[in-house]
C-alpha positions as CSV (number, residue, x, y, z in Angstrom):
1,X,-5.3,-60.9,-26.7
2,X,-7.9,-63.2,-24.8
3,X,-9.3,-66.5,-26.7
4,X,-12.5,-68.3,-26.1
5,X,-14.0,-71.0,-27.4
6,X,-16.9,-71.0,-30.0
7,X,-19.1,-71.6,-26.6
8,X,-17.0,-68.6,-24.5
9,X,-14.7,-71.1,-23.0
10,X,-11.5,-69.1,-21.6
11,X,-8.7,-70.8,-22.8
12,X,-6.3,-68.1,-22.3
13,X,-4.6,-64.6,-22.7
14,X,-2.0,-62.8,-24.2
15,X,1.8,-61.6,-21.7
16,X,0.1,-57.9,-22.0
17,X,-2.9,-59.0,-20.6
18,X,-1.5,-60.6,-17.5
19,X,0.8,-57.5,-16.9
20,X,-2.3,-55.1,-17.0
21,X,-4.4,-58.0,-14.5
22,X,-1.3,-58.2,-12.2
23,X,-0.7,-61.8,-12.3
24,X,2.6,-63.0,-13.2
25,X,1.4,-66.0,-15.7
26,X,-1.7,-68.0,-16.2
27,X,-0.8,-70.4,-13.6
28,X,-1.0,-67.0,-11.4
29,X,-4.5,-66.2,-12.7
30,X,-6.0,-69.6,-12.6
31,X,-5.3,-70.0,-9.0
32,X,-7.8,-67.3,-8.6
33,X,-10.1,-66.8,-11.7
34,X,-11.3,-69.4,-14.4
35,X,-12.5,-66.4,-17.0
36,X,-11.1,-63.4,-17.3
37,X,-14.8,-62.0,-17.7
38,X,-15.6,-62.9,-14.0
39,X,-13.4,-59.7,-13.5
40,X,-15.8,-57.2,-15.4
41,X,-17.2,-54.8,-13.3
42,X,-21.2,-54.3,-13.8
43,X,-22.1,-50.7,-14.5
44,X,-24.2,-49.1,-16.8
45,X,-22.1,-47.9,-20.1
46,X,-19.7,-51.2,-19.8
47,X,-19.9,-54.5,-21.4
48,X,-19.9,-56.8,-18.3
49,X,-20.6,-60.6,-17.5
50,X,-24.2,-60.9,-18.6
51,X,-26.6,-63.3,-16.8
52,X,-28.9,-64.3,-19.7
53,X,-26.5,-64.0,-22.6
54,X,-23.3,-63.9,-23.7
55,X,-21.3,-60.9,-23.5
56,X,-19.1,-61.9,-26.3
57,X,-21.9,-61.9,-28.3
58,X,-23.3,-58.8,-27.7
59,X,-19.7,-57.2,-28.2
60,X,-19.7,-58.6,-31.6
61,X,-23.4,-57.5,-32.8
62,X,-23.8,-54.4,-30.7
63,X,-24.6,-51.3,-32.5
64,X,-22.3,-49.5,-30.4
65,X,-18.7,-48.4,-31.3
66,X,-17.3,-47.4,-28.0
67,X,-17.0,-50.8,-26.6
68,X,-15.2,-50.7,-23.3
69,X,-15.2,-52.7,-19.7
70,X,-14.5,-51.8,-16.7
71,X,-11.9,-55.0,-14.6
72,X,-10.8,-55.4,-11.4
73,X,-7.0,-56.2,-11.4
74,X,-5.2,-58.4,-8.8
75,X,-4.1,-55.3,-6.7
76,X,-7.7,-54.4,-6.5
77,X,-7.2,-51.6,-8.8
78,X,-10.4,-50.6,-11.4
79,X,-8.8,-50.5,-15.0
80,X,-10.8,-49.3,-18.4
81,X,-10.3,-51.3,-21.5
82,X,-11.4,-50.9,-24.6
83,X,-12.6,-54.1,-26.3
84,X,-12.9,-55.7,-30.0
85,X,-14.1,-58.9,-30.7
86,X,-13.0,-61.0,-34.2
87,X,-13.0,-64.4,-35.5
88,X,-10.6,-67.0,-36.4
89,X,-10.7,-70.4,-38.0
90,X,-8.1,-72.9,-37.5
91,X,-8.2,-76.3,-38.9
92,X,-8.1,-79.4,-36.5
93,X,-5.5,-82.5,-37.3
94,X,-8.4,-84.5,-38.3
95,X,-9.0,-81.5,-40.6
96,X,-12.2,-80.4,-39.7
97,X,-12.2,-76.5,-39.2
98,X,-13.0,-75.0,-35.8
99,X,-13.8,-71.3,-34.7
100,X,-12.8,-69.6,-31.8
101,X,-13.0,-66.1,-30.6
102,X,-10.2,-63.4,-30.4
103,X,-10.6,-60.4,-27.8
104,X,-8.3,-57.9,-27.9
105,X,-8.1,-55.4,-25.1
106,X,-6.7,-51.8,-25.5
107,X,-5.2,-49.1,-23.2
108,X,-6.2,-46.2,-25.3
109,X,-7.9,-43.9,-23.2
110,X,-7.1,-40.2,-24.1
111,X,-4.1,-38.7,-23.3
112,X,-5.3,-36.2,-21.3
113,X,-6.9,-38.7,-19.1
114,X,-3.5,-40.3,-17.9
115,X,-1.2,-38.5,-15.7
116,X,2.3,-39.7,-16.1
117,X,4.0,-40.1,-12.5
118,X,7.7,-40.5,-13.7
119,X,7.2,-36.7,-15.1
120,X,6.3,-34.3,-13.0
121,X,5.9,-30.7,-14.2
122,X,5.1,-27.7,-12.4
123,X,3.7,-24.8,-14.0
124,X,4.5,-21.5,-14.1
125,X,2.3,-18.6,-12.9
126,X,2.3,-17.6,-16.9
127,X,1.2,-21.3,-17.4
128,X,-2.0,-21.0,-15.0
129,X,-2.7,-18.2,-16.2
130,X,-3.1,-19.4,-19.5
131,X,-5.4,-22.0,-18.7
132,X,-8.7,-22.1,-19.5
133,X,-9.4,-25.6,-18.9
134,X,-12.5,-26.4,-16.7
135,X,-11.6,-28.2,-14.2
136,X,-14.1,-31.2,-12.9
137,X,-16.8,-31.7,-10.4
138,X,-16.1,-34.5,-8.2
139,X,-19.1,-36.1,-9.7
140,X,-17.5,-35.9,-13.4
141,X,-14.7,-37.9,-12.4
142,X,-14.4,-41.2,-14.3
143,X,-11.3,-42.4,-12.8
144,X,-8.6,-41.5,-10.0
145,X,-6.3,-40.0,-12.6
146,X,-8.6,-37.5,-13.2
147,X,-7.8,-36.0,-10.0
148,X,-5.3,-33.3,-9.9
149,X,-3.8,-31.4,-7.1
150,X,-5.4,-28.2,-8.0
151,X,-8.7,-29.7,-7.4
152,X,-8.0,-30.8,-3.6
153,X,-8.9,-28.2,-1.2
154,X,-6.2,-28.9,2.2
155,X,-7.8,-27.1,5.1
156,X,-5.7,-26.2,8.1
157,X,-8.3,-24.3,10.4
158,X,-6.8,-24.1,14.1
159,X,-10.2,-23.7,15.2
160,X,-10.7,-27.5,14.5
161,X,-8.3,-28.3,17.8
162,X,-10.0,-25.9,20.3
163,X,-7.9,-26.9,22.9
164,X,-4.7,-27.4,22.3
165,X,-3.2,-27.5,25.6
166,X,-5.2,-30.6,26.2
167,X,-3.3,-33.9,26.2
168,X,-5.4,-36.6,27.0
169,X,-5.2,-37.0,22.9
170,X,-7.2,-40.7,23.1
171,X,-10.5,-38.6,24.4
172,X,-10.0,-35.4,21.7
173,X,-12.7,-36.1,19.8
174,X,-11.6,-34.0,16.6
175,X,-8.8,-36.7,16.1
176,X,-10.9,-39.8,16.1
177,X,-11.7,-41.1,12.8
178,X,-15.0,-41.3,11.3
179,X,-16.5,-44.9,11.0
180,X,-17.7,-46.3,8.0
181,X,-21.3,-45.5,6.8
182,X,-24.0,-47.9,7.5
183,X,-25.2,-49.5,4.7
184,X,-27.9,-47.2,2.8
185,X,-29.5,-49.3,0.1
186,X,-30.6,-45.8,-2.0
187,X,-27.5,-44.2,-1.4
188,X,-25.9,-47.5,-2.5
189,X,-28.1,-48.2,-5.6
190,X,-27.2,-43.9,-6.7
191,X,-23.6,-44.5,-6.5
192,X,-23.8,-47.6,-8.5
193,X,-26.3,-46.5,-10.8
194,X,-28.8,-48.7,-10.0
195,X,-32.3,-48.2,-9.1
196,X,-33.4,-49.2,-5.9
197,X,-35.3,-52.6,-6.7
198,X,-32.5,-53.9,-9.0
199,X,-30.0,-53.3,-6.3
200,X,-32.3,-55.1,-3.7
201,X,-32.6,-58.1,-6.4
202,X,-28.9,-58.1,-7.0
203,X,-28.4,-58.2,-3.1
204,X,-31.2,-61.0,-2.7
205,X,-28.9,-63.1,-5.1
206,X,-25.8,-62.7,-3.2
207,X,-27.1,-63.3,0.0
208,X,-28.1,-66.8,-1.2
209,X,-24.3,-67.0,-3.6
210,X,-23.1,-66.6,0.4
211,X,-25.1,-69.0,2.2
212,X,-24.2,-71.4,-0.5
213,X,-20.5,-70.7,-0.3
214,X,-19.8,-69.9,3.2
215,X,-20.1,-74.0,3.4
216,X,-18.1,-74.9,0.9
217,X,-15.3,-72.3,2.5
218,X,-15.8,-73.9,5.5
219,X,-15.5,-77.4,4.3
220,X,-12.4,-76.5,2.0
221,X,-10.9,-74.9,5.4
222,X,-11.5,-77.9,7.4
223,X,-10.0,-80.0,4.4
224,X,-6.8,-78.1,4.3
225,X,-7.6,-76.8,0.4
226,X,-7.0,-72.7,1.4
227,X,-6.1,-72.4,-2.1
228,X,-9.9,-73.2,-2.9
229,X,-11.1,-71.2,0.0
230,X,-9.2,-68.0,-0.6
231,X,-10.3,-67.9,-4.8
232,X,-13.7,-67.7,-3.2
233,X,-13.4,-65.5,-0.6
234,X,-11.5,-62.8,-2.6
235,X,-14.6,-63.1,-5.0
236,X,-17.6,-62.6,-2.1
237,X,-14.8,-60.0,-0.5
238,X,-14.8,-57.9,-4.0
239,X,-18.7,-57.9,-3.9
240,X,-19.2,-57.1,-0.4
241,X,-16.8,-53.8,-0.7
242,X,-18.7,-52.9,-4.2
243,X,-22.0,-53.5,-2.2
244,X,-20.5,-51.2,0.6
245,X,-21.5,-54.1,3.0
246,X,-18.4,-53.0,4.9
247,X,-19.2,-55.0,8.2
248,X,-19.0,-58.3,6.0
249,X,-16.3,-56.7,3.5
250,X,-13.7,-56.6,6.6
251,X,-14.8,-59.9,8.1
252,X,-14.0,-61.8,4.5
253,X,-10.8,-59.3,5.0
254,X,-9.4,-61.1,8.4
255,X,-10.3,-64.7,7.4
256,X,-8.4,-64.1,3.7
257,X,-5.5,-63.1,5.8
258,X,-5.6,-65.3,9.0
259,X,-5.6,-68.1,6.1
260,X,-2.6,-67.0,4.1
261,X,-0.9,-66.6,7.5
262,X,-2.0,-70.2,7.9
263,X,-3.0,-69.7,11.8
264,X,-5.8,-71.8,12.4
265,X,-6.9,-71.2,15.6
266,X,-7.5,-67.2,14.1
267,X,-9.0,-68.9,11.0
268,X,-11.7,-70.7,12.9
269,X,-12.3,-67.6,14.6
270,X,-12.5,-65.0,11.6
271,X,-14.6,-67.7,9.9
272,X,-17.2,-67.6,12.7
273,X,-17.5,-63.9,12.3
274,X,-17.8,-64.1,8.3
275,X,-20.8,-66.4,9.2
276,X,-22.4,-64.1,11.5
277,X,-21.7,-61.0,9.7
278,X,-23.5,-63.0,7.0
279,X,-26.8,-64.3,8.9
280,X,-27.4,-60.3,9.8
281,X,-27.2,-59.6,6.1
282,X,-31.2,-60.1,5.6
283,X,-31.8,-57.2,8.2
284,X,-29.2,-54.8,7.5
285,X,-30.0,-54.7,4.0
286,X,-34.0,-54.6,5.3
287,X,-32.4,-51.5,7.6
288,X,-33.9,-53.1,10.7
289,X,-30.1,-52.8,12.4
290,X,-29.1,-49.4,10.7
C-alpha cells in the first residue's frame, strides 16, 4: 500500500511495495526517488505522472476499470501493476479529522502471462500436438514473459562464416557487432506510441530538464554530494535510454559509475562528455548529424 496526502504528498509505502521496487527500505528509496509516481512509465493505456493534473485523481474518477501502470524498478526492470485508489480519515490529536489517500498496487496479471522459472516443464510430442494455442507476433508482446522458446527462431547457417580458414578474427566482419541505431525521431515516436510532434515536444522539454540539471550535477560533483548527483543522473539516464538517445544514455552510464567508483579524475572526464553529448542533442534530434 502507498499513502499520499490529501495534496498527493508521498509519505510512504507498504514492505510489498519495496520488495516489487527493489529497494531494501524507504531509506533505500528515498536516496533515489521522493514519489513513488516519478517511477510510472508514460504510455498510452497506463495511468502515469500527469503534467496538468493529478494522477491520483484521475485513478479515482476515471470511468475505466482496468486501472494499471507501468514502473520502472531499481534493477531497471519494467513491472505492470494494477492500481486502486480509496480513502481514509484519521482523526488528528487536536481532533480535527484529516484525509489521506490509500493506493494499493496488485500483481494480478493472468496466469498465463507469467512463466514460473523455478518449474520448468517440457512437453511431450502428445502435448504439442495438442496445442492449439496461437502463438504471438513479436509485435503482440506486452511483456518479456510473454516470450517462449518456441517462438525464438536459432539460426546456424555456415554460409554466414564464408571463410572459415581465415584467422585474422578482429577484421571478419560477420563477427563484429552491429552498433546502435541512430536516433530516428518517427521510428522513436512508433515504438512509443507517440506521434511525431508530441515526441519532438516531449524531447524539447528534456533538453531544457538537461541543460538545467547538468549544472546542478556538476556543482553537486564539485561539492562532494554524489549521493545528489547520482538520484539525478539515474533519472535523465532512464529518459535518455526510453528516448533511445543512446549516445547520451551511455555517457550518463560512465559518469553514474566513475562516481560510485569515486575516481575523480574519470568523473571530470565522463562529466565532460555527458555535457557534450548533451549540447549535440538540439541537432541529432533535428537529424542534422544522423
Amino acid at each position: 500500500m502507498l499513502l499520499y496526502t490529501q495534496n498527493g504528498h508521498f509519505l510512504g509505502m507498504g514492505s510489498q511495495e519495496l520488495s516489487w521496487l527493489g529497494y531494501e527500505d524507504m531509506e533505500d528509496f528515498r536516496t533515489y526517488h521522493s514519489d513513488v509516481a516519478d517511477l510510472f512509465i508514460q504510455k498510452p493505456g497506463y495511468i502515469s505522472k500527469f503534467d496538468t493534473f493529478s494522477w491520483i485523481d484521475y485513478a479515482r474518477h476515471s470511468g475505466t476499470s482496468n486501472r494499471r501502470v507501468l514502473l520502472h524498478n531499481k534493477q531497471g526492470k519494467c513491472i505492470e501493476l494494477s492500481l486502486h485508489v480509496d480513502e481514509i480519515f484519521l482523526k488528528n490529536p487536536d481532533d480535527a479529522m484529516q484525509c489521506y489517500f490509500t493506493v494499493e498496487l496488485k500483481n494480478d496479471l493472468p496466469l498465463e502471462d507469467t512463466v514460473c522459472s523455478s518449474s520448468l516443464h517440457v512437453k511431450t510430442l502428445c502435448e504439442e500436438k495438442a496445442s492449439n494455442e496461437t502463438p504471438l507476433l513479436p509485435s503482440e508482446y506486452s511483456s518479456i514473459d510473454q516470450i517462449k522458446l518456441d517462438d525464438i527462431v536459432f539460426d546456424s547457417t555456415m554460409e554466414s562464416y564464408p571463410e572459415d580458414a581465415h584467422e585474422d578474427l578482429l577484421q571478419d566482419p560477420t563477427l563484429c557487432a552491429s552498433p546502435e541505431a541512430p536516433f530516428n525521431l518517427h521510428a522513436t515516436a512508433q515504438i512509443l506510441g507517440l506521434n511525431a510532434t508530441m515526441l519532438h515536444v516531449l524531447l524539447d522539454e528534456y533538453y531544457h530538464e538537461l541543460l538545467t540539471q547538468s549544472d546542478a550535477i556538476a556543482q553537486w560533483i564539485l561539492e562532494g554530494t554524489s549521493q545528489k548527483a547520482l538520484a539525478e543522473i539515474l533519472k535523465l539516464k532512464s529518459l535518455a535510454l526510453q528516448f533511445r538517445l543512446y549516445t547520451l544514455y551511455h555517457s550518463f552510464n560512465a559518469l553514474q559509475r566513475s562516481l560510485e567508483e569515486k575516481n575523480q579524475a574519470v568523473t571530470q572526464h565522463h562529466l565532460a562528455e555527458v555535457q557534450d553529448a548533451i549540447k549535440a542533442l538540439p541537432s541529432i534530434i533535428e537529424g542534422k548529424l544522423l
